[in-house]
N, C-alpha and C positions, 0 to 999 in steps of 0.2 A: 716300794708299794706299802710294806709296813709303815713308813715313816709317814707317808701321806695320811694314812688310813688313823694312825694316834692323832695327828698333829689335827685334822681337817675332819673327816668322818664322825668318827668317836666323839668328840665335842659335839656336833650338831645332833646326831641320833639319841647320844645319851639322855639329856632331860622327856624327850618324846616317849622313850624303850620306857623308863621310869614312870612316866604318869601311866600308862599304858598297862604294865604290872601292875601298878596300884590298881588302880581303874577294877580291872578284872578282878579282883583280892576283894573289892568292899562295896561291889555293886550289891544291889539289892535285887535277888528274882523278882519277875512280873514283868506284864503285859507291855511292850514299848510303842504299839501302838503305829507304827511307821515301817513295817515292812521289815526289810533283814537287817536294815542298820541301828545299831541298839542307841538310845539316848542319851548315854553315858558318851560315847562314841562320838554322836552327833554334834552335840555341844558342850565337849572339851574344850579346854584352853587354849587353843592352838597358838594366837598370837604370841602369848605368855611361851607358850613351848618355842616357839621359833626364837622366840628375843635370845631367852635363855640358853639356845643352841649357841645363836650367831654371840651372845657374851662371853659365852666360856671357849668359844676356838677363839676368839679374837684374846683371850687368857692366855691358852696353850701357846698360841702363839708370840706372844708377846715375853713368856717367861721363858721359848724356846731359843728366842733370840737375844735374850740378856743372857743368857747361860753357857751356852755355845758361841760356836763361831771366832774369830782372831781378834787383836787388837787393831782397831781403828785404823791408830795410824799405820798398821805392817805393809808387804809389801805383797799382793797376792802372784803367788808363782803355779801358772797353769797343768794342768794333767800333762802328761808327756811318755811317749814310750819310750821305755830302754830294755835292752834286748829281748824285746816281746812281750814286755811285761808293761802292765798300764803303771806309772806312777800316780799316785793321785794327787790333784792340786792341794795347796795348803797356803796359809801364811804365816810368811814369815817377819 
C-alpha cells in the first residue's frame, strides 16, 4: 500500500496540494462574487495541475524501474512455500 501510495498517489496529488497552499497564503481578501466557491478556486490551473501530476508519476516511475528490479537477462524464480514460510520470488 505504501509503495502504491509514493509511486502513483503522491506524484499526482503533490503539484495540486502545492498550488492549493499557495493559493490560500497569497490570495487577496474581498468579495468573490459567485457564491461559496472562491475565484482563486474557480479558475486555477487545473490542466497545468493535472499535466504536472500525470509528469511527475510517470518520473517516479520510470526512475523506479531503472533502479530496482533484476538484470534483464536473469532467470525469474517464483514465490514458493517452505515449511510455511512464503519465500519470496527473486531473480536470479
Amino acid at each position: 500500500m505504501s509503495r502504491a501510495l509514493v509511486q502513483i498517489v503522491l506524484p499526482l496529488v503533490l503539484p495540486t496540494l502545492l498550488y492549493l497552499i499557495w493559493a490560500v497564503f497569497i490570495r487577496k481578501p474581498g468579495p468573490d462574487g459567485d457564491g461559496d466557491v472562491p475565484h482563486w478556486l474557480r479558475q486555477g490551473p487545473w490542466l497545468w495541475l493535472i499535466a504536472a501530476g500525470v509528469g511527475l508519476m510517470a518520473i517516479v516511475l520510470a526512475v523506479t524501474a531503472w533502479l530496482t528490479g533484476g538484470d534483464p537477462g536473469g532467470t525469474y524464480v517464483p514465490a514458493r512455500l517452505e515449511n510455511g514460510r512464503v519465500v519470496p520470488g527473486r531473480i536470479e
